[in-house]
Structures are given as C-alpha cells and as structure tokens.
MARGU-470941 format. One line per field, with one value per residue (C-alpha): residue number from 1; x, y, z. Coordinates in steps of 0.1 Angstrom, whole numbers. Example, Ala and Ser with C-alpha at 12.3 -4.5 7.8 and 13.67 -1.06 7.14 Angstrom:
<atoms>
num c(1  2)
px c(123  137)
py c(-45  -11)
pz c(78  71)
</atoms>
This chain:
<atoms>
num c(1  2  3  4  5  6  7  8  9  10  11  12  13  14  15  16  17  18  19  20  21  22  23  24  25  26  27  28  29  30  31  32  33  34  35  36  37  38  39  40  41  42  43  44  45  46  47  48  49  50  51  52  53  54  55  56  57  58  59  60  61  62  63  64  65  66  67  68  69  70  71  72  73  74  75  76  77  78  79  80  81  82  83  84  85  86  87  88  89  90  91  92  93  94  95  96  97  98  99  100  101  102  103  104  105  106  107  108  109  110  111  112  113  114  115  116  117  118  119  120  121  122  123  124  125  126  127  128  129  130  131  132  133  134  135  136  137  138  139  140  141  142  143  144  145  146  147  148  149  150  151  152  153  154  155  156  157  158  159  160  161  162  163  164  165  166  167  168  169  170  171  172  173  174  175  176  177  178  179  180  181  182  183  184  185  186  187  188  189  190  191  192  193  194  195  196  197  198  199  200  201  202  203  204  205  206  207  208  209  210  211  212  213  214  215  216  217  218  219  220  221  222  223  224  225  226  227  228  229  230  231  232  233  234  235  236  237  238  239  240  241  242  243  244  245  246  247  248  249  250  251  252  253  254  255  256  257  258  259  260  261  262  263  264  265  266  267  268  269  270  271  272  273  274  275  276  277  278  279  280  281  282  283  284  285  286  287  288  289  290  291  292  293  294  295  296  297  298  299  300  301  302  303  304  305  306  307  308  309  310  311  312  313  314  315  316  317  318  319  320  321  322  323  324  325  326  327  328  329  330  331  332  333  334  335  336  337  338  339  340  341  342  343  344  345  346  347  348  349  350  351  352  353  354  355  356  357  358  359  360  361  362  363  364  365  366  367  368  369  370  371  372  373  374  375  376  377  378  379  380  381  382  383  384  385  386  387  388  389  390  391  392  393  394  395  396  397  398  399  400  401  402  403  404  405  406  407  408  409  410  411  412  413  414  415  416  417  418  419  420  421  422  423  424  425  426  427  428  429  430  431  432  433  434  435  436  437  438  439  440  441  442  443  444  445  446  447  448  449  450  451  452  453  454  455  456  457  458  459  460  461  462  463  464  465  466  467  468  469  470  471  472  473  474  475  476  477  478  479  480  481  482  483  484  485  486  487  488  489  490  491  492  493  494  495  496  497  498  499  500  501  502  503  504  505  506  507  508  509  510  511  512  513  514  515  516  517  518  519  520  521  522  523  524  525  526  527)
px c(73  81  118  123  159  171  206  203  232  262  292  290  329  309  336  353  376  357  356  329  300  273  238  212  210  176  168  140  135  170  184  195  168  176  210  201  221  189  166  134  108  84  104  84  108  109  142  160  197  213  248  256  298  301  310  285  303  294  297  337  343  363  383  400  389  382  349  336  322  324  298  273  272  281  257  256  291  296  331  329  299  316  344  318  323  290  306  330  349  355  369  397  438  421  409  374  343  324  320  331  319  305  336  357  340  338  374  386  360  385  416  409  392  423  416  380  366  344  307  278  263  244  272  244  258  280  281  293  254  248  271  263  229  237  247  219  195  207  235  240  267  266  289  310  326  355  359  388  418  424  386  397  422  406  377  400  438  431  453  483  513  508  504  472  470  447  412  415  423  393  373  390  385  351  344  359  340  305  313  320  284  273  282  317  332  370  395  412  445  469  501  519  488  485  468  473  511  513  506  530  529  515  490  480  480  454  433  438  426  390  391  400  371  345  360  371  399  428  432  466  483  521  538  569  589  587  599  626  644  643  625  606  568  557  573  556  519  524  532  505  484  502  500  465  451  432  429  454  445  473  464  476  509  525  563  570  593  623  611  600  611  614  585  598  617  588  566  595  579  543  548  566  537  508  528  532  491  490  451  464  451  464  451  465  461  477  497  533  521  496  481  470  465  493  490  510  542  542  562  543  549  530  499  489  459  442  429  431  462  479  471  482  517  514  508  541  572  594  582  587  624  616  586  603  633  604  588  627  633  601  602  573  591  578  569  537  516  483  449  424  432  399  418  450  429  462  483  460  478  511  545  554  588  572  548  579  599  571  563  599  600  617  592  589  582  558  540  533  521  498  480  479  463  440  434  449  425  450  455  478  496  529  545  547  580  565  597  605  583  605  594  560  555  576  551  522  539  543  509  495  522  507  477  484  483  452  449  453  426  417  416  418  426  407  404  372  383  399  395  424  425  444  430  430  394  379  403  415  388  388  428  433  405  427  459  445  438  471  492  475  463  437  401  384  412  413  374  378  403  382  346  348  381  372  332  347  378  351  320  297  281  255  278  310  297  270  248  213  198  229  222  218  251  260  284  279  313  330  367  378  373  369  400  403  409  419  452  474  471  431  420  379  374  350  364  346  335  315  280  258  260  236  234  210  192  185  198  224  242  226  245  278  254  244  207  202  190  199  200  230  227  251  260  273  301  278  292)
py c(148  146  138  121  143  169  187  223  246  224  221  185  167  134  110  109  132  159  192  204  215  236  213  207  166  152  119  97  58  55  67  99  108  143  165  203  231  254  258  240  260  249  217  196  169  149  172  195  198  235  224  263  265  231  198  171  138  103  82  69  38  23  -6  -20  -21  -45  -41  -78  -86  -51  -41  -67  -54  -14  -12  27  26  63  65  51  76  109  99  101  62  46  12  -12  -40  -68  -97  -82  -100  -138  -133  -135  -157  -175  -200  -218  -248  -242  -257  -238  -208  -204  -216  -185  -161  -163  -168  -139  -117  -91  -81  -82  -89  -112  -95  -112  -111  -149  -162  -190  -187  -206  -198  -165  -161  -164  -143  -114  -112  -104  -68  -65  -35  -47  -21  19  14  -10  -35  -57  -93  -110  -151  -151  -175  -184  -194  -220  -236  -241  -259  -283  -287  -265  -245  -265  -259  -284  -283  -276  -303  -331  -335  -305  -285  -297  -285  -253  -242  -254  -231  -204  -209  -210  -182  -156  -173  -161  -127  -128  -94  -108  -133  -122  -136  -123  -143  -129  -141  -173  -197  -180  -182  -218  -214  -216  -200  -226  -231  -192  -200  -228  -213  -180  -199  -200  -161  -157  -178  -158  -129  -114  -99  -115  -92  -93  -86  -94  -122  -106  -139  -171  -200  -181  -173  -140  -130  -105  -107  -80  -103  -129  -115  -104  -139  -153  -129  -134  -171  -176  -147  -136  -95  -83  -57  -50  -44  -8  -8  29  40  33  52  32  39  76  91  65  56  49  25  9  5  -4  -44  -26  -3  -25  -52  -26  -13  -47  -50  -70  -57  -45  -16  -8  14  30  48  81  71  61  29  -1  -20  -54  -84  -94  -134  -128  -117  -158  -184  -203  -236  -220  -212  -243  -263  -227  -212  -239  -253  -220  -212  -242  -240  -201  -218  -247  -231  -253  -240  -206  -199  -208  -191  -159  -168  -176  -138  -122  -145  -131  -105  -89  -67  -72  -32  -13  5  -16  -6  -32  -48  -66  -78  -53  -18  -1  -7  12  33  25  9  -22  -13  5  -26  -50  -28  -21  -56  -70  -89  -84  -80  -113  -127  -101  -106  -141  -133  -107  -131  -156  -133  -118  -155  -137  -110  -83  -56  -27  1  -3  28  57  81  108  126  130  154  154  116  127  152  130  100  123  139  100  92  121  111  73  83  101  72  62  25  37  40  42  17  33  -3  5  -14  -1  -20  -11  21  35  16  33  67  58  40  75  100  83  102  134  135  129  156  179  168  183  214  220  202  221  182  184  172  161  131  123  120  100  76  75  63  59  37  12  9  -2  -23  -45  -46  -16  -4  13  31  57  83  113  104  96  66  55  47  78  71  111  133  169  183  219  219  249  233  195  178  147  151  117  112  79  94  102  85  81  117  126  146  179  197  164  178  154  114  96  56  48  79  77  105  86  116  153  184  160  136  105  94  61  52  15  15  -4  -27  -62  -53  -81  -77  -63  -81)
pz c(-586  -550  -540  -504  -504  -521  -514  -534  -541  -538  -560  -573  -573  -597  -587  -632  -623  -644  -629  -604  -612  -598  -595  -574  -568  -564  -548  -545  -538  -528  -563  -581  -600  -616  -613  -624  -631  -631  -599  -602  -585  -565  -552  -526  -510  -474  -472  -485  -476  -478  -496  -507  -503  -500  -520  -531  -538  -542  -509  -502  -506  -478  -497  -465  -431  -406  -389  -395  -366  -345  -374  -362  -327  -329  -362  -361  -372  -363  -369  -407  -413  -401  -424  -453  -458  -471  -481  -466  -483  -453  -453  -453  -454  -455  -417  -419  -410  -435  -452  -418  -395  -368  -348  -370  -366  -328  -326  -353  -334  -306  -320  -343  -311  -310  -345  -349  -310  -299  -286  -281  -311  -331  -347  -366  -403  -422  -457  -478  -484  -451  -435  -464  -451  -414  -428  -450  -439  -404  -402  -414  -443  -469  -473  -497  -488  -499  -495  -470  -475  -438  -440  -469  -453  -422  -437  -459  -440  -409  -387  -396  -421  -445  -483  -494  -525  -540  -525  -503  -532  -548  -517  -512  -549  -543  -516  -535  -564  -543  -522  -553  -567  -535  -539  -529  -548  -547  -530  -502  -484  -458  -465  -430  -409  -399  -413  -449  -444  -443  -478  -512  -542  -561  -538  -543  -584  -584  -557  -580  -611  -598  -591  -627  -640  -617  -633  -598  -580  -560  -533  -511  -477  -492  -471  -447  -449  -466  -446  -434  -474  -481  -515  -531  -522  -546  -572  -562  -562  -597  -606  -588  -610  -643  -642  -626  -651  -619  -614  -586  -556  -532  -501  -480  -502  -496  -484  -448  -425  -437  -472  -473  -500  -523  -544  -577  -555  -540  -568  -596  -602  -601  -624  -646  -644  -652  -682  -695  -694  -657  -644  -609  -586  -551  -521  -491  -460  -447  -416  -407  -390  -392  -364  -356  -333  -312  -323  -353  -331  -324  -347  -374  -352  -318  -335  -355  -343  -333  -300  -274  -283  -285  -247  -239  -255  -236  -204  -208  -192  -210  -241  -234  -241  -277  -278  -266  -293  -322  -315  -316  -348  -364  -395  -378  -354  -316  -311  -308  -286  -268  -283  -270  -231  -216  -181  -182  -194  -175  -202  -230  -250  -237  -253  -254  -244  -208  -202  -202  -180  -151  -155  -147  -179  -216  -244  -258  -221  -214  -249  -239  -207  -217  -246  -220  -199  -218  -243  -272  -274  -281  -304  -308  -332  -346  -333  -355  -353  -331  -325  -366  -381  -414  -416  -415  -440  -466  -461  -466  -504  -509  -507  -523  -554  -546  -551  -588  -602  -619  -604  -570  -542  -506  -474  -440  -432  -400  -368  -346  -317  -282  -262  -281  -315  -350  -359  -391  -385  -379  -398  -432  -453  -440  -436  -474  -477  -459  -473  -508  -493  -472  -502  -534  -547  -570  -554  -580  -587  -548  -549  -580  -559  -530  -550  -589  -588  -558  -576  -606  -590  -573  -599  -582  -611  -594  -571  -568  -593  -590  -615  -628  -622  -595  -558  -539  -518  -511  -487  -481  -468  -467  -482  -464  -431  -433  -413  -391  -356  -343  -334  -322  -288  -288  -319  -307  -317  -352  -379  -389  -416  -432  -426  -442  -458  -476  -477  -504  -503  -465  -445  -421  -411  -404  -395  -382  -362  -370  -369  -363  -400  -408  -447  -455  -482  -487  -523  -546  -577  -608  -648)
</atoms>
C-alpha cells in the first residue's frame, strides 16, 4: 500500500491515558490506517515525517475559543495550528451568529465586533446549517458549533430584559431543537453577557429541556450577578442541569487571583454534584486573567435594543452620569488593558487606569468615550498581577491539580483579535505542555485532557485518540523543548518545539510553519 503520510520513529502519547508507546503511525485518505511497533520496509508514502525523540499525539482539541468570525477571514489560523490545535468548539458563552435574521445578524455583527470583529467577509447565512458550512474545507482547522443563547433570544424577545415565556418559548426551543438537528454539538449561554443575562433560571430549565432530549450538553459562562441579589451561580448551573436532565460543561472555571490556593474551595458544589451522578465536565485555561469586549462594563438597561440605540444613549450627556454610575455599580470590575483600538491604536496595550489619566477623564467616563469612539468595537485583558510572582506559580499548581481530575479539559478561551489580544490564543497548548515538564505532571493524562476527554464530551467519535480507523488529526512535538512564548505584553509570538500537525491527514504544519493546506472539516456530534 501507499500511505499519503507517514510519521516513523515517534513515541505515540494515544490520547487513554495509557502509557507511550514506540510506533510508526501511517496515514492514508485522511485516516489512520496502521500503527506499528515493527519497521515496515520498503514504505512508499507522499511523506514521511522524521518523529525520532519526539511525541505523536492526537490533534488538541480547543474546547473554548472565540474565533467565529476572525476564522472566516484569517482562515490559515496560524496561531491555533502552532499550538497543535486541530479543532475548535465556537459558539462560544451564547455570543454567536446563527440561526439569526438578517437584521438581527448585521445588528449583533456590530454590537458583538470587540469580541469577535467585524471584516469583510459574506455574512449571507442564517441557519446553524448554514453558518457550519462556511468553515467547512474553507478554513485549516476543523471546527465544532454550539447554538448560542444570545442568538435565541434575539430571534424571539430581542435585546430587551423581558421574560422569555409562552409563544416565544415555543420559538426559542424551536430553534434549539433545529439547530442541534443541524449539527449543533451543545447549547451554549453566557449568563454575564448581554442578551443571555436578561435571562432566569427557569428560563435556562425549559430551554435546557430540549438539550436533554437531543442528548447534548448545556455548556456555561456562570452569571456574575443576578439582578443585583447575590447568589451562588455554580449552584445554580447544577440545578439548571439536575432539573432539565441536560449534560453540564462549565466554561473556563479555574482559581483566580483572589482564589489561588483554594480549590477544594472552588469546586466544593462540583464535586459534590458529580459524586452524586450529575454528567458535568469543566475546562480551563492557564492564565491569571481573562479578556473580553468592553460592552459588558455597561448596565443591563444601556444595552437593550442593540447597536444603534446603545450609541445613541453613549452620545446623550444627560445620560451619562448614570451610565458612568451603572459601569462603577457593575460586578464586572471596570479594569484591563486595550487589545483591539481601530481609531485610538495609541492606547494598545495600555491600562485602563493610564488612558483615563492622559485623557483628563475617570474610567467610567473615558470607557464611554472610547466605545463611542470606536462604535463599541473594543476589546481588552483583565489585568493580570505582574508584580506577584507568588500568585503566579500557585494558579499554575491549581490548574495542573484542576486538571487531575478526570472530567476536566482544555479551552484557551482565545480571542485572535487586536494587535495585542490574550496570549492565551497562541500559548494555551504549549504552556500546559511545558507546565508538565517544569511541574513533574504526568503527560500522558494532560494529553488525555487536551483530546480524548473534549472528543468524547462533545460526541467526536472519530477524533481525540491515535488509533486505527480514526481521522488522521496528529501533532508531532518535542517535550524537552516545546514552550509558549507569548506573553500579555507581546502575545503575537508562536510557541516552539511543535514541529508538525496534521488536520485530517493533510500536512497543515511542517517543520513549525504553516502551509497553507485548508482541510478543516465542520464536524457534527456522533450518537
């Protein structure tokens, strides 16, 4: 036989946990079609990769990111393939794009623009199915979709707080239920983003009910406040879960730097609920701070009715004392660094705290003016505690003992947007690569975490193991050298030591470059 790939003298990490193995993986047709301890002589292949010292795993699974819409434009995707990321779950925290009107999708393209951006690319679908096959041997990674909450509401109440009941019940669960017939591999919701926040619990139950009848996976961004009463939104997730009988996926869930230290703490109610037989997973990402779009520093009442009448309540002077009292009143602290300026590129990188102050203003009243300025396309990083190391190296033991536990997986949660964006959209992979060397964790279970777990968690039967007959979805990488090298403060930088990746059997990266191949595949949840 002749193999289009195959990648001789490897150790092969098979995503079960299991220990490595020496093998020579053959591929052909854009599968795994023989794995051999023995040398075959006389191999005739398209390519043969040299993988002596070095790890063969199955592709990572990214399991959070947000590259909706950047993916459609920059569809190389460099900075998910260097990572070793094959596949993407979008629609990601209820923000996402279909199934949407056409008004209602070109008013959430640029009310959403700081988070996702806003190129020039069609923008012509309207359904799940629709918007699944825009990625589909269009771009270099494959990709999975989740039916977004915000999307829900928008099509039945819109952007308004108001209860989402009766009829538009109807219609929302409708949508749902068409969407995961679509290929929809879970239910996603972002209960702090707007307009997912206008929602109850009950309203997150019934919707909940038609994930648990498709036999898919309520996936969750926990809510930060709930009309202004404090509660407990792990606690409420689980119940969502318990009394909808939908699977539950919390979304980058990890210790923060208020928390470090403290993970029995943290994950108490989990813990409890999965020992009690609730079907929960959880993933993470190995940083001290998130990022975002800077529309959610705004109060619920400034954002309803979307884009246009959002600039115009930015623009009305007499509105802006509350506004400015709405953002201090918000549990989503009003700090961060810029990542993503169209009109103000001078403020890149910096604080928040530095903008205000050259600009004569306090923060609030600056944050207005900038999202006026710039028609809310903003994004930025929550900023990290650069001057305590000792913070640091505690959040990175936590996620490593996060990630011992066997329901647990990875999302860089990554935002490839902005001159300066997270590094987390081009380090996650290869920072918890390095983290097992530096901390003594065993590789085999963070491979396991980063493939195996997420394929099963969203029904990718063919995918997240090295093994016969499975899509040929590979990474070459070295385990003495592979580290990230993107930082908060230069974050567009590649990691190294990642040498080759495979996206269904294609050659996407060679020798730590990518080559152009386009071989990603819109993959639907397998029963």
């Amino acid at each position: 036989m002749q193999f289009d790939v195959v990648i001789k003298g490897g150790c092969v990490i098979d995503g079960t946990e299991k220990e490595r193995f020496k093998a020579d993986v053959y591929v052909k047709d854009g599968k795994i079609v023989e794995i051999a301890a023995d040398e075959k002589p006389n191999v005739v292949a398209t390519e043969i990769i040299d993988a002596t010292g070095k790890i063969v795993s199955p592709g990572f699974i990214d399991t959070h990111v947000h590259s909706d819409i950047m993916l459609l434009w920059d569809r190389q995707h460099a900075n998910g393939l260097y990572q070793g990321v094959t596949t993407e779950v979008l629609g990601q925290d209820g923000l996402s794009y279909a199934p949407l009107s056409e008004a209602n999708l070109s008013m959430y393209a640029k009310y959403l623009a700081g988070l996702n951006g806003r190129p020039p690319i069609s923008w012509d679908w309207s359904t799940v199915a629709e918007y699944r096959q825009q990625f589909h041997r269009t771009v270099a990674i494959n990709t999975v979709y989740q039916v977004p909450h915000g999307a829900l509401r928008l099509e039945t109440v819109g952007m308004k707080d108001v209860p989402l009941t009766g009829e538009s019940m109807k219609k929302a669960k409708a949508l749902l239920d068409q969407g995961l017939k679509e290929g929809a591999a879970a239910f996603s919701t972002g209960l702090s983003y707007y307009p997912c926040s206008y929602s109850d619990t009950e309203e997150m139950i019934e919707l909940c009910k038609t994930v648990a009848e498709n036999d898919s996976v309520y996936v969750t961004h926990l809510r930060s406040v709930f009309r202004g009463e404090p509660f407990d939104p792990v606690l409420e997730a689980i119940e969502i879960a318990e009394k909808s009988g939908a699977k539950l996926h919390f979304s980058h869930f990890r210790t923060t730097p208020e928390t470090a230290g403290k993970v029995d703490e943290v994950m108490k109610h989990i813990d409890a609920a999965y020992q009690r037989g609730v079907d929960l997973t959880l993933e993470l990402y190995p940083y001290p701070s998130g990022s975002g779009y800077a529309v959610i520093f705004l109060p619920p009442w400034a954002v309803e009715d979307g884009f246009d009448a959002t600039l115009e309540r930015l623009r009305n002077q007499s509105l802006r004392k509350r506004m400015m009292e709405g953002i201090e009143a918000n549990t989503i602290e009003c700090v961060g660094h810029f990542t993503h300026l169209k009109k103000n590129p001078q403020y890149i990188g910096r604080s928040f705290i530095d903008v205000a102050r050259e600009r004569g203003q306090s923060v609030p009243d600056m944050i207005c003016d900038i999202l006026l300025e710039e028609e809310l396309e903003v994004g930025f990083f929550t900023t990290p505690p650069f001057d305590a190391p000792d913070i640091w190296e505690q959040i990175n033991k936590d996620v490593l003992e996060l990630l011992s536990r066997p329901y647990y997986m990875v999302g860089s949660d990554g935002i490839p947007l902005g001159k300066n964006p997270h590094p987390r959209a081009f380090g996650t992979f290869p920072r918890l690569l390095r983290f097992c060397r530096e901390y003594g964790f065993r590789l085999e279970t963070m491979i396991n975490r980063m493939t195996k777990t997420a394929a099963d968690r969203f029904g990718l039967k063919d995918r997240g193991t090295v093994e016969v007959g499975k899509a040929a979805d590979l990474v070459v990488f070295d385990p003495d050298s592979v580290r990230d090298t993107a930082t908060y403060l230069l974050s567009r930088s590649a990691p190294e030591g990642i040498s080759h990746v495979l996206v269904n059997g294609e050659v996407a990266v060679r020798n730590e470059k990518v080559t152009g191949v386009f071989a990603g595949q819109a993959l639907s949840r397998q029963f």
